[in-house]
C-alpha positions in Angstrom: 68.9 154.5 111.8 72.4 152.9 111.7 75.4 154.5 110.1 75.8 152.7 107.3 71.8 153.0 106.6 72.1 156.7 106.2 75.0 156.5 104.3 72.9 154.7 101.6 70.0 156.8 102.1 72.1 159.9 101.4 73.6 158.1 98.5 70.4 157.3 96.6 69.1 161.0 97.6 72.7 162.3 96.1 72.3 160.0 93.2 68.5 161.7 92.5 70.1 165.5 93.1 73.2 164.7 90.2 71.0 164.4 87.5 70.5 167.1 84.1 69.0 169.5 85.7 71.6 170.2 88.6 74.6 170.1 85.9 72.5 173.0 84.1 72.1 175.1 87.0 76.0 174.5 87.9 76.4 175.8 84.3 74.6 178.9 84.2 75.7 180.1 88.0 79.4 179.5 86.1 78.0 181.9 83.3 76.6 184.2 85.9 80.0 184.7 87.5 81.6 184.8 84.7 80.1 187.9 83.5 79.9 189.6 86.7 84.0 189.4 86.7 84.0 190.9 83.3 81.7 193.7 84.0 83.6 194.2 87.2 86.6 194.5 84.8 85.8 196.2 82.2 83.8 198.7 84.2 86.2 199.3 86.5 88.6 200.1 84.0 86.4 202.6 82.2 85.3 205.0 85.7 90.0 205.0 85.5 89.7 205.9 81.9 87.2 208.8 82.6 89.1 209.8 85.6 87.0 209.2 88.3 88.6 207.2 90.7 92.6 208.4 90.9 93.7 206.8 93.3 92.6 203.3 92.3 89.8 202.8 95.4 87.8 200.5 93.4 91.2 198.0 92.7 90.8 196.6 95.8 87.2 196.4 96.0 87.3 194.6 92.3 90.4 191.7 93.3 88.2 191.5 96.5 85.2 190.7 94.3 87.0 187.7 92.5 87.0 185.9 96.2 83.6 186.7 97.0 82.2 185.7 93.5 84.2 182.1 93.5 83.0 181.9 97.7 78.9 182.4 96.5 79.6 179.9 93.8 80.8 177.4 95.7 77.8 178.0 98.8 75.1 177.6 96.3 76.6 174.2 94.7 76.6 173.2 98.1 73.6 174.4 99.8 71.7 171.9 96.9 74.3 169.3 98.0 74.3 169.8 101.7 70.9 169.4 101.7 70.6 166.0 100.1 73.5 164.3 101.4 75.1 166.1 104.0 77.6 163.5 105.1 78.6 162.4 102.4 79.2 165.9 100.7 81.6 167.2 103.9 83.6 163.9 103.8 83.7 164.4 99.9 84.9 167.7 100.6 87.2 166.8 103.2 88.9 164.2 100.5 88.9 166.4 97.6 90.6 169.7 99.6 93.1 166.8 101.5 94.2 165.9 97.5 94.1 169.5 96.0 96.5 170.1 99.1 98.8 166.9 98.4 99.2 167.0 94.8 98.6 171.0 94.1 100.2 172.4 97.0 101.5 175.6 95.1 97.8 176.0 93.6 96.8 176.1 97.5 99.4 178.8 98.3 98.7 180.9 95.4 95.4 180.7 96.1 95.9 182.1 99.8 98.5 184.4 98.8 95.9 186.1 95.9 93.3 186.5 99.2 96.2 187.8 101.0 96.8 190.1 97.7 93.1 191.4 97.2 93.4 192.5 101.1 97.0 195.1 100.5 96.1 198.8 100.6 99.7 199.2 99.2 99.3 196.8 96.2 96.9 197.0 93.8 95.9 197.5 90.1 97.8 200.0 88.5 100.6 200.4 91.1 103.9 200.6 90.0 106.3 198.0 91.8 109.6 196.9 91.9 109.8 192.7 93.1 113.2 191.0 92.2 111.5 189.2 89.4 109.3 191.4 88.0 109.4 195.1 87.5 106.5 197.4 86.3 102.8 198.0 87.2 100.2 195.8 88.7 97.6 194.8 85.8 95.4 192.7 87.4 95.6 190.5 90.9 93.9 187.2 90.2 93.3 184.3 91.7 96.1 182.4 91.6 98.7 184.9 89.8 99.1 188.1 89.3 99.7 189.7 85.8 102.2 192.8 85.5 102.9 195.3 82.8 106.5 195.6 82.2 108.1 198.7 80.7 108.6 197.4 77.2 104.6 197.0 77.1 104.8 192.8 77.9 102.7 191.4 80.6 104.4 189.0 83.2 102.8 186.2 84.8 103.8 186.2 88.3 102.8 183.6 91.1 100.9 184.8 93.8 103.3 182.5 96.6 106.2 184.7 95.1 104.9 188.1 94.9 103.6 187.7 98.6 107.0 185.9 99.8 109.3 188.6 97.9 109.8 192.3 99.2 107.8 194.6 96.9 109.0 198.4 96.8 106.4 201.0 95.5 108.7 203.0 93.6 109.6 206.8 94.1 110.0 209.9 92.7 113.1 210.1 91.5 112.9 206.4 90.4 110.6 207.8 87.2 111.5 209.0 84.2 110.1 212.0 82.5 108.7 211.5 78.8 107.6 213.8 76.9 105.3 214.0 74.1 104.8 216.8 70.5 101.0 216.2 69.9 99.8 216.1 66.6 97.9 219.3 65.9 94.7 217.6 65.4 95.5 215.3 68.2 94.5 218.5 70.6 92.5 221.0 69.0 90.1 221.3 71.1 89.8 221.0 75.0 87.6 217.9 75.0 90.5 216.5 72.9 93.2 217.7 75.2 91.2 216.1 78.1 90.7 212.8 76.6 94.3 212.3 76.3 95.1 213.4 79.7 92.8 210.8 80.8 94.2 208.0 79.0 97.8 209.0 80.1 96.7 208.5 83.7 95.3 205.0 83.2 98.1 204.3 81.4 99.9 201.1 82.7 103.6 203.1 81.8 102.4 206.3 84.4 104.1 206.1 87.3 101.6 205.5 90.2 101.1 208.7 92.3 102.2 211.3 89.2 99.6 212.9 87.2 100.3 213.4 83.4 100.4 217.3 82.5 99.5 219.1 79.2 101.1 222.3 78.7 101.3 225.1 75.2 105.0 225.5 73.9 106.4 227.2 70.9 106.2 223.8 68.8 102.5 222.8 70.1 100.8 221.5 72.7 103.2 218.7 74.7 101.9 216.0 76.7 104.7 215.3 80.1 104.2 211.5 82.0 106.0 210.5 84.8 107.1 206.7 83.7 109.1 204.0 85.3 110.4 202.6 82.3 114.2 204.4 83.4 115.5 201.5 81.4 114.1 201.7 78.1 112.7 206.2 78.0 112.5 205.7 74.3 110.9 202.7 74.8 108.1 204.1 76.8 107.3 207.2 74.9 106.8 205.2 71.9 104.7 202.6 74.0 102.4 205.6 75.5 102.4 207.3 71.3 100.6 204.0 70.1 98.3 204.2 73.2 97.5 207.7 72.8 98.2 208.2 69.2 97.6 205.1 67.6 101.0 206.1 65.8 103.8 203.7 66.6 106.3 204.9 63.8 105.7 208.8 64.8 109.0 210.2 66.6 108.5 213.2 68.9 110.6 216.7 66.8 
């Protein structure tokens, strides 16, 4: 068989491959990932809320998990491909990365930079960093950017390219800022109370990374201490962490 003949072979068995059927299964291993990335997400976020994983192990493991999720997808769209048509699907391939590379360079960088990311022992979600165009903590290390908290409570969008080009400082102790905070009296009257708030002070994206939020007794009640980077804005970022913890964003500390 020439060439050109199994060309045209693999094109009519290509042709038979691309029909209803294969767009449905494309569709549900989309929904599949999907929700894996949320569970990953939102449990992830819920073993920091309890408190069982301080120092962040499972970040890592989840930005890691975005790759792997988006690599599987692509190997079984493929594997039905590869099977039919295997010429023509690598030279299809070929063409469609040599394009994405051509006229979406920056997509391609950001890309490699978020693998490059998802890898860092010293960067990941819920460390505090410094960059020269963002300052705050790491939210969430995707794909192509990377989402920060800054200390007035917005999220910035940053490009992968420039978070991995730029020098990125993990900020230090005397870099925080104390804030303090009068609980309400029914905010802590009872030590499952008091423990629930300590918990949501250390997942909180104002806490600087490494500290751990303390709850101590004083004359005027029980008072709530976190170790925040907002230095700019202290006011700022106890009223931030009172509508987290409180759900009071008018309440002033006495």
């Amino acid at each position: 068989m020439t060439f050109t003949d199994r060309i045209l072979t693999e094109y009519d068995a290509i042709v038979g491959v691309l029909n209803a059927r294969f767009v449905l299964y494309v569709a549900l291993l989309l929904v599949l990932v999907w929700v894996a990335r949320r569970a990953l997400l939102s449990g992830t976020r819920v073993i920091w809320r309890l408190g069982w994983d301080r120092t962040r192990r499972l970040a890592r493991l989840r930005s890691i998990s975005d790759i792997t999720l988006i690599a599987v997808l692509a190997l079984l769209v493929l594997r039905k491909l590869v099977l039919a048509a295997p010429i023509i699907t690598w030279l299809s391939l070929a063409v469609l990365l040599l394009a994405v590379a051509i006229a979406l360079p920056n997509w391609v960088r950001d890309f490699a930079a978020g693998a490059a990311l998802a890898n860092r022992s010293r960067f990941r979600e819920g460390d505090q960093v410094r960059l020269p165009s963002a300052v705050g903590s790491v939210r969430h290390i995707g794909l192509l950017r990377t989402a920060i908290r800054a200390g007035d409570g917005g999220t910035l969008s940053v490009p992968n390219r420039e978070v991995l080009s730029q020098t990125i400082q993990v900020g230090r102790e005397q870099q925080a800022a104390p804030v303090e905070i009068l609980l309400p009296p029914e905010a802590a009257a009872s030590p499952e109370a008091r423990e629930m708030l300590l918990r949501l002070a250390h997942v909180s994206p104002f806490r600087r990374g490494g500290s751990r939020p303390t709850l101590t007794e004083s004359d005027r009640g029980w008072v709530l201490a976190v170790q925040t980077w907002s230095t700019r804005d202290v006011d700022g970022a106890r009223r931030a962490l009172e509508r987290q913890l409180l759900g009071n964003p008018g309440k002033e500390n006495a």
